[in-house]
C-alpha positions as CSV (number, residue, x, y, z in Angstrom):
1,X,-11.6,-1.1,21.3
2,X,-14.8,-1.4,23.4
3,X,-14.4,-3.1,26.4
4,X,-15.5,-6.7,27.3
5,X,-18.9,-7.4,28.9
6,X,-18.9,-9.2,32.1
7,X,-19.8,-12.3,31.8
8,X,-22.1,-14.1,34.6
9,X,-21.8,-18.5,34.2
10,X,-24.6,-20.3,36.2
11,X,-24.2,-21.9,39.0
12,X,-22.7,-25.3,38.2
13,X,-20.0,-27.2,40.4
14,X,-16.5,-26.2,39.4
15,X,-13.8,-28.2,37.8
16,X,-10.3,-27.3,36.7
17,X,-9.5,-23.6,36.7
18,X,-10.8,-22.0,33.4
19,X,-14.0,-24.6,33.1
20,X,-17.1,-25.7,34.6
21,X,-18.9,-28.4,34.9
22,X,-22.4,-30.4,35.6
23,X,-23.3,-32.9,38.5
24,X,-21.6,-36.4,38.6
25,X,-23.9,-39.2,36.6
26,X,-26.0,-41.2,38.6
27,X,-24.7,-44.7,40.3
28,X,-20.8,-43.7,39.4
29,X,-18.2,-42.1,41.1
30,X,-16.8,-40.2,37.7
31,X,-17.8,-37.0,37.6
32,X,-19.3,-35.7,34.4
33,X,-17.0,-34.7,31.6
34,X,-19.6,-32.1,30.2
35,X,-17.2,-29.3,30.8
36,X,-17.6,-25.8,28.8
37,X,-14.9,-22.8,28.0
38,X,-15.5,-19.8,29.9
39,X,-16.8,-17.0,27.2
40,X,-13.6,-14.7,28.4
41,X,-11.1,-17.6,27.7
42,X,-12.7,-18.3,24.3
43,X,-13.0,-15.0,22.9
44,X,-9.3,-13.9,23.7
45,X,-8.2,-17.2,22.0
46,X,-10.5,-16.4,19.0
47,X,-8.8,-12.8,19.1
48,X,-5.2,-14.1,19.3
49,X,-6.0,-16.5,16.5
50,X,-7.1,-13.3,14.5
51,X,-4.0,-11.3,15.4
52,X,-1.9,-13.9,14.2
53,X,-3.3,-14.8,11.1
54,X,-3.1,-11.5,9.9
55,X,0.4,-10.1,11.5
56,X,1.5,-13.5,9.4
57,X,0.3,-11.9,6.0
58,X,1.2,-8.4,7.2
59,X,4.6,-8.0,5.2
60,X,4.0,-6.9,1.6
61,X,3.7,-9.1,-1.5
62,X,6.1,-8.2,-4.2
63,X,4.2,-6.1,-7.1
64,X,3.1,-8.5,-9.8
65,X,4.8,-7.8,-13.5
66,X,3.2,-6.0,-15.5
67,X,5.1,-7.6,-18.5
68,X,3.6,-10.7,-20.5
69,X,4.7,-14.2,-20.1
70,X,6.2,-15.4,-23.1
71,X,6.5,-19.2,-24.1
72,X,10.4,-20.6,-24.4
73,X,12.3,-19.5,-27.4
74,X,8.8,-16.6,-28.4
75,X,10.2,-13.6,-29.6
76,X,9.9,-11.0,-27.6
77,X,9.3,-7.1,-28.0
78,X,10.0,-5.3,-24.9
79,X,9.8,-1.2,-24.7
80,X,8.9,1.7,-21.6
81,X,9.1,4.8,-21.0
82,X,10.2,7.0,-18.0
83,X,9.3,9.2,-16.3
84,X,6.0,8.3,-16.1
85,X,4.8,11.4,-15.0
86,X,6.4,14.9,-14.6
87,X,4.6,18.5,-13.4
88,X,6.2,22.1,-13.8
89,X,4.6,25.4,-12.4
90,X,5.6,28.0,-15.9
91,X,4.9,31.1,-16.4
92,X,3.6,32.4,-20.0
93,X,6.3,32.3,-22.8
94,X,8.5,29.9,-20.6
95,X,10.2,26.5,-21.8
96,X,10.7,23.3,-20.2
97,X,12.7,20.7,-21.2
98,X,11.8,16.9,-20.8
99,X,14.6,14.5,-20.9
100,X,12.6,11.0,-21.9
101,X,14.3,7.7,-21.8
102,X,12.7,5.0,-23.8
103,X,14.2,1.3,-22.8
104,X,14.1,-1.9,-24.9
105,X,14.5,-5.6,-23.5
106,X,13.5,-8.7,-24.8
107,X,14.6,-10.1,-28.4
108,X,13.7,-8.5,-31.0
109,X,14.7,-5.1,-32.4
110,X,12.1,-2.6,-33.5
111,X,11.4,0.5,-35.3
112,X,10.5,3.5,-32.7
113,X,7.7,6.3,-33.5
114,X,6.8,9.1,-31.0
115,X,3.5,10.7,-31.1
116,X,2.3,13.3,-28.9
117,X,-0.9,14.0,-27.2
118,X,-3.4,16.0,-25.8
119,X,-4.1,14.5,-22.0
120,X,-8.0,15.0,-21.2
121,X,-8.6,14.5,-17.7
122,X,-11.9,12.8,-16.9
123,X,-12.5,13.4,-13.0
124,X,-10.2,11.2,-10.9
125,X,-10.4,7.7,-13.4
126,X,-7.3,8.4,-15.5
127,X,-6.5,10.1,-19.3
128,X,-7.5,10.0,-22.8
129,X,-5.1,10.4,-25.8
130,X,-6.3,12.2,-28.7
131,X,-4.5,14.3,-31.2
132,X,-3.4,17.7,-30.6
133,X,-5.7,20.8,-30.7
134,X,-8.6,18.5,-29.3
135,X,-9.7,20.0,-26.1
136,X,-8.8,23.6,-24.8
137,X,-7.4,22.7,-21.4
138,X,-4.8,20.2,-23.2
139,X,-1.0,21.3,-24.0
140,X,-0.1,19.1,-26.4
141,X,0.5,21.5,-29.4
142,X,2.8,22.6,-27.2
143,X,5.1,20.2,-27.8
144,X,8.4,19.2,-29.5
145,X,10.3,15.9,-29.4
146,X,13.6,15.5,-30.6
147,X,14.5,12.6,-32.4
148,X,10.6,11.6,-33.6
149,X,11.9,8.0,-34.6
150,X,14.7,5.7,-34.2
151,X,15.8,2.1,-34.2
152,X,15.6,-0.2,-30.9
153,X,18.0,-3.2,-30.7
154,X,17.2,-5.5,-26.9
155,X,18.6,-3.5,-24.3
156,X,19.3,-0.3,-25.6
157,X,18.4,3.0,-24.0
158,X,17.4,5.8,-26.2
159,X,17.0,9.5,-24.7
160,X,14.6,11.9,-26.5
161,X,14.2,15.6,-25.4
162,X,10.7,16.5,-25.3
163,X,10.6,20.5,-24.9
164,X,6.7,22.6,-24.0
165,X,6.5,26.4,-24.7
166,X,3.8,27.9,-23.3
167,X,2.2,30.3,-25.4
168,X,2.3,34.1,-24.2
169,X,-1.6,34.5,-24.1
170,X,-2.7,31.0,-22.3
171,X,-5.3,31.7,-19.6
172,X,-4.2,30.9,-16.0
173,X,-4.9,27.2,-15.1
174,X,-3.9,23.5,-14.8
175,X,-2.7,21.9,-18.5
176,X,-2.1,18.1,-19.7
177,X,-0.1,17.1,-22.4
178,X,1.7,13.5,-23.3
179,X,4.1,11.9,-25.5
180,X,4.4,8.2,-26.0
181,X,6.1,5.9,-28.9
182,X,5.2,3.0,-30.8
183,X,7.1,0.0,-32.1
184,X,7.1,-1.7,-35.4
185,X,9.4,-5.0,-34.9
186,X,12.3,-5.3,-37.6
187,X,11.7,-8.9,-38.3
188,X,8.5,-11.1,-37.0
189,X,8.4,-15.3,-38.5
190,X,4.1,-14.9,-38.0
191,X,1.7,-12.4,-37.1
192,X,1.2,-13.9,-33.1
193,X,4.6,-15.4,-32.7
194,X,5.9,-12.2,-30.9
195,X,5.0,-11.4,-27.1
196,X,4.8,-7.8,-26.5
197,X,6.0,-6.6,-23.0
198,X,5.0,-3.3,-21.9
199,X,7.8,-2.2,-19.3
200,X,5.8,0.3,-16.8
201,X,4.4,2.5,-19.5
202,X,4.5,3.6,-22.7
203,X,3.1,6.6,-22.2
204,X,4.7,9.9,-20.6
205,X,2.5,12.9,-18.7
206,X,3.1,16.2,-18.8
207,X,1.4,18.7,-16.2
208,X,1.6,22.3,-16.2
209,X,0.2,24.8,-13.8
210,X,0.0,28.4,-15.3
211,X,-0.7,31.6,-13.6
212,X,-1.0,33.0,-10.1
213,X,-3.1,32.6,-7.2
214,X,-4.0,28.7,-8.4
215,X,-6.2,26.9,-5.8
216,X,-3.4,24.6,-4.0
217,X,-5.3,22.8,-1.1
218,X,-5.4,19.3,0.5
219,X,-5.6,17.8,3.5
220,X,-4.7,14.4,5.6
221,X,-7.4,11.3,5.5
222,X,-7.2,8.2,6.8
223,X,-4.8,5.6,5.8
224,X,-8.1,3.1,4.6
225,X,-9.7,6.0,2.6
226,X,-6.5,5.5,-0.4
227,X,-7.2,3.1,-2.8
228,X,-4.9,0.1,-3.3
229,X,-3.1,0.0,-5.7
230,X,-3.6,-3.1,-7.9
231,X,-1.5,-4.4,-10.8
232,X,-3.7,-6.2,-13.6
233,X,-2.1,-8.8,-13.5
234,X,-2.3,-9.8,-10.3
235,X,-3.6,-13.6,-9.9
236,X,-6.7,-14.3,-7.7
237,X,-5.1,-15.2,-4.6
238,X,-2.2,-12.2,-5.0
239,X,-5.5,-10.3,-5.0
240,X,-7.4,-10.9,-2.2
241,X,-3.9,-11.3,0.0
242,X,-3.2,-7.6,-0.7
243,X,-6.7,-6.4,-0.3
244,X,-6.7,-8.2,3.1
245,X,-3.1,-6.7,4.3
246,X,-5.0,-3.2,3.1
247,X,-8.0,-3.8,4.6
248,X,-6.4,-4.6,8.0
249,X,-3.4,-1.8,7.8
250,X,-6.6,0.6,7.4
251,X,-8.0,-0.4,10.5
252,X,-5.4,-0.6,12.9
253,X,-3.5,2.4,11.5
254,X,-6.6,4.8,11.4
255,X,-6.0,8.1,11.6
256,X,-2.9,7.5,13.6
257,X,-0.4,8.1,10.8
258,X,1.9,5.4,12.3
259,X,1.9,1.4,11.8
260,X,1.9,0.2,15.4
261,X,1.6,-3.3,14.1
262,X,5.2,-3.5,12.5
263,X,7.6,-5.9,14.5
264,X,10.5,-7.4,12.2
265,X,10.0,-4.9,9.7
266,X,11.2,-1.1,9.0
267,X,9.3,1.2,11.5
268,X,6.9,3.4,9.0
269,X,4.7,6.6,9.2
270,X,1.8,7.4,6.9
271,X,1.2,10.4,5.6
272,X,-2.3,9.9,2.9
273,X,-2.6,13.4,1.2
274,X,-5.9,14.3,-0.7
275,X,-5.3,16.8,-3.0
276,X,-8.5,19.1,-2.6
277,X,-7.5,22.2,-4.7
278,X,-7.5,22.4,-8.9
279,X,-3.9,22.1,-9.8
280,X,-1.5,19.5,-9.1
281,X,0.5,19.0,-6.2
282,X,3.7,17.3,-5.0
283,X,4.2,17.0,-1.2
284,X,7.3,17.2,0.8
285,X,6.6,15.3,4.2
286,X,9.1,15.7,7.5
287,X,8.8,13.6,10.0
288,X,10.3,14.5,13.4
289,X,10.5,11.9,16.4
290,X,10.8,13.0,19.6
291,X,11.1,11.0,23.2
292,X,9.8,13.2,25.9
293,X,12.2,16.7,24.8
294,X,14.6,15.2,23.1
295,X,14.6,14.7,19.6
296,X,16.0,11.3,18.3
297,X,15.7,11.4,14.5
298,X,14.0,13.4,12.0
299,X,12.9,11.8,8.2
300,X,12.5,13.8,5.3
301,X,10.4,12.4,2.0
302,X,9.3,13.8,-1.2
303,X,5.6,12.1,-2.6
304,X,4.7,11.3,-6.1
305,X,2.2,14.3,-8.1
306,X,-1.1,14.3,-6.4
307,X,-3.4,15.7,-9.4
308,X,-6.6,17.5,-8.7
309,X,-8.7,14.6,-6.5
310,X,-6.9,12.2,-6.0
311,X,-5.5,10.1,-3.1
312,X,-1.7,9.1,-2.3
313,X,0.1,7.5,0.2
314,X,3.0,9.1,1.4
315,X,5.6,6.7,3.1
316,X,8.4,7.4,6.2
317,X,10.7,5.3,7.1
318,X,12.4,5.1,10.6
319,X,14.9,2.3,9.5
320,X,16.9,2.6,13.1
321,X,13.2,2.8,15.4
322,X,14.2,1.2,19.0
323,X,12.3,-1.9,20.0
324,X,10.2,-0.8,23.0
325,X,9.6,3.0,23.6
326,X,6.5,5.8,23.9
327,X,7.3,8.7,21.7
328,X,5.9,11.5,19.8
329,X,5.9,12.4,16.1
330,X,5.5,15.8,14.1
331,X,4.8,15.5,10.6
332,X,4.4,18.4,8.9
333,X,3.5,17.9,4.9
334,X,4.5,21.0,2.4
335,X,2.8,21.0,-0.8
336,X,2.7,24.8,-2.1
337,X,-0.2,25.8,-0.1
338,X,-0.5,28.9,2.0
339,X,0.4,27.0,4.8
340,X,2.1,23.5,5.4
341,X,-0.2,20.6,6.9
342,X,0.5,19.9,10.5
343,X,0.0,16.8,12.8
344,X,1.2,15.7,15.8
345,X,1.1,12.3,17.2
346,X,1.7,10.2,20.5
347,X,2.4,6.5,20.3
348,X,4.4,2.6,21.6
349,X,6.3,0.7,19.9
350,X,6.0,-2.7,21.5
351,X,7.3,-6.4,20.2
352,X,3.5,-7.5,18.8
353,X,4.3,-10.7,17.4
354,X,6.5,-11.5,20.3
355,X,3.6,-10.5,23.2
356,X,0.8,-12.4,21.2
357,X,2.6,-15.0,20.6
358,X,3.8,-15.1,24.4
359,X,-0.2,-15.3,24.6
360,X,-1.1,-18.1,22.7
361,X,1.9,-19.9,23.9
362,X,0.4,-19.4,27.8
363,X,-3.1,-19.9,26.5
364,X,-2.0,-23.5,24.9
365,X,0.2,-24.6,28.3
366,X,-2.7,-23.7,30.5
367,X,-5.2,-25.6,28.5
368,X,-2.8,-28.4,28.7
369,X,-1.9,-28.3,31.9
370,X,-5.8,-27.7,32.5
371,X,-6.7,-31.1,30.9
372,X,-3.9,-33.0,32.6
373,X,-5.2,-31.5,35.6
374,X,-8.8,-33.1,35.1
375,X,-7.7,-36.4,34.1
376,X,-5.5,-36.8,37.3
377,X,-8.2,-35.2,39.7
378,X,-10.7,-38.1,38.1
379,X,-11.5,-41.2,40.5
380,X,-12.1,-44.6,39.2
381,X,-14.6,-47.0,40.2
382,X,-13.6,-50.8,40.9
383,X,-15.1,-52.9,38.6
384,X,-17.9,-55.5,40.2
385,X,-16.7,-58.8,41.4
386,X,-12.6,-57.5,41.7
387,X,-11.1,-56.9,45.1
388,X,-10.9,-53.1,46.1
C-alpha cells in the first residue's frame, strides 16, 4: 500500500483536537462553527468503512441449485450423474473401468438410456457431444457401457460400468470421450406438467493421456487471475455478492497464496494452478507451516483435473491456525511434471475484524467526545436588556 501524503492545513485558529476552524463572526462572542475534518482523519474513516463493508460480505454464499423450482404438487423428474469427470494415464491395449452412478429424486419414475460420446475440446470454453468416430483426437468408440438402459423409480441409485480399451496402434497424445443418459418419464398427465431437475450433470468425461514423454507443465498465478465460478442460476444480487467477495479476495490475497483477511473463519491457503502443458493434470498440493524452526502442522490436498489451459483453485485448510502469530509456509504442488512446483511464504495472522473494528469504535468516541468538547468550550453572550 503506498503511503499517505502529508498533508499541510492553512493557517486557521484551532478548535477541538482533530478540526479547525475560522475567525469568530463579527459583534459576538461565539466563535464560528465552520469547522472542517482533517484530510488524515477522513480518509482512515473512509478506509475503515471500506474494510468493514467488505470483511462483512467476506464469508461465502452457499452455491445456488442448479435444479429447477417446481410449483406445489408438479411432477417432478429428477436424474445426475457422477463422477463428473475422471482422467487415466494408459498405455496402448490397456482397459479401464468406470464405475458410473446415475441417481434419481423427485416423483416420477422414468425410462433410462445411455449414449456415449465423442468429447471435442474447443480451447478452454468447454465440450461438444457428437456421435462416435467424429473427430480423430476423441475416444468415444472406445467405449462400452454395461447396462445401456434401465428403469428409474425417485430415489434410486443405479450403477453402470463404463469400460475404454485403447486400441494397440493409437498415436501418443491427450483423448476425450463421454457417456451420458437420457430419461423418458413412465407416466406424464400433459406435455409441460413435469419439471425436469438436472442433479449436477448428466453428462460424464472421460480423459486419457496416451504415450510417453507428454508435455506436463504448469505453473502458480495469482489468486484473481481464476475465473469465478458462477452457477446459472444465480439471482442478480447472489451475483454481484460473489463477484465482489472475488474481486476483493483477489486483491488482498495477490500472489501471497494465503488469506490474511480470514478472522472467524477456517485459516486457508491458495494454491491457483494453470495447467500450461497439453495433457491433463491433477495436482497434489502440501502445505507445511512452520514458526521460526519448528514445524507446527503440515496439510495435504488433492485438486480437481486441470485440462490443457485452464485455471483451478486449489484450497488448504488449517482448521486448528492460532489467533495471533508470524509464520512461514511451504507449499510444494506435484502434478506429474519433471519437477514439483515450489513456494515459500512469510506471513501474520492477526484478529482483523477485531483491530478495525477497535478502530472505528475509537474513531466514533473521539468524534464524540470531540463534539462534546466544542459545545462545552463555547461561550454565550447575555442577551440585551438582561442582567449579566
Amino acid at each position: 500500500m503506498k503511503p499517505l501524503r502529508e498533508t499541510r492545513l492553512p493557517a486557521h485558529g484551532r478548535g477541538p483536537s482533530g478540526w479547525t476552524g475560522g475567525r469568530a463572526l463579527a459583534g459576538s462572542s461565539i466563535p464560528a462553527r465552520t469547522f472542517r475534518a482533517r484530510p488524515a482523519a477522513f480518509l482512515l474513516s473512509v478506509i475503515c468503512l471500506s474494510l468493514s463493508l467488505t470483511l462483512l460480505t467476506s464469508p461465502g454464499y452457499p452455491p445456488a441449485s442448479a435444479s429447477a423450482l417446481a410449483a406445489p404438487g408438479q411432477p417432478i423428474l429428477s436424474i445426475g450423474v457422477s463422477p463428473v469427470i475422471t482422467a487415466y494415464d494408459l498405455g496402448r491395449g490397456q482397459t479401464v473401468t468406470v464405475k458410473a452412478v446415475f441417481s434419481s429424486g423427485g416423483t416420477e419414475s422414468f425410462q433410462a438410456q445411455v449414449y456415449l460420446y465423442d468429447a471435442l475440446r474447443r480451447g478452454t470454453s468447454g465440450f461438444e457431444f457428437t456421435e462416435p468416430g467424429a473427430e480423430f483426437w476423441s475416444a468415444g468408440g472406445w467405449l462400452t457401457a454395461d447396462p445401456m438402459a434401465f428403469p428409474m423409480r425417485p430415489n434410486q441409485r443405479q450403477e453402470v460400468l463404463v469400460k475404454l480399451t485403447v486400441p494397440e496402434d493409437a498415436p501418443a497424445g491427450e483423448y476425450y470421450a463421454a457417456f451420458g443418459v437420457t430419461a423418458t418419464p413412465d407416466t406424464v398427465a400433459g406435455p409441460s406438467s413435469a419439471s425436469v431437475q438436472v442433479n449436477g450433470s448428466v453428462i460424464s468425461v472421460i480423459c486419457v493421456a496416451i504415450g510417453e514423454g507428454l508435455d506436463r507443465s504448469a505453473r502458480l498465478i495469482p489468486y484473481g487471475d481464476v475465473p469465478r465460478d458462477a452457477s446459472p442460476t444465480e439471482t442478480p444480487a447472489a451475483r454481484l455478492a460473489g463477484a465482489l467477495r472475488h474481486w476483493w479476495l483477489g486483491l488482498v490475497i495477490g500472489d501471497w497464496n494465503v488469506a490474511r483477511l480470514a478472522e472467524g473463519q477456517v485459516f486457508r491457503v491458495f494454491a491457483p494452478i494453470e495447467n500450461t502443458g497439453g495433457v491433463h493434470i491433477q495436482p497434489r498440493v502440501t502445505a507445511t507451516f512452520r514458526k521460526g524452526a519448528r514445524v507446527v502442522r503440515g496439510v495435504v490436498v488433492s485438486g480437481q483435473i486441470i485440462l490443457p489451459g485452464d485455471k483451478e483453485l486449489v484450497e488448504i485448510p488449517w482448521t486448528d491456525a492460532p489467533f495471533y502469530g508470524r509464520y512461514r509456509m511451504d507449499l510444494e504442488v506435484e502434478y506429474g511434471g519433471p519437477e514439483p512446483l515450489k513456494v515459500s511464504r512469510s506471513f501474520f495472522i492477526f484478529p482483523v475484524k477485531g483491530i478495525v473494528g477497535i478502530v472505528l469504535l475509537a474513531f466514533g468516541l473521539g468524534y464524540f467526545m470531540a463534539r462534546r468538547g466544542r459545545k462545552k468550550a463555547t461561550p454565550v453572550s447575555p442577551s440585551p436588556g438582561l442582567p449579566a
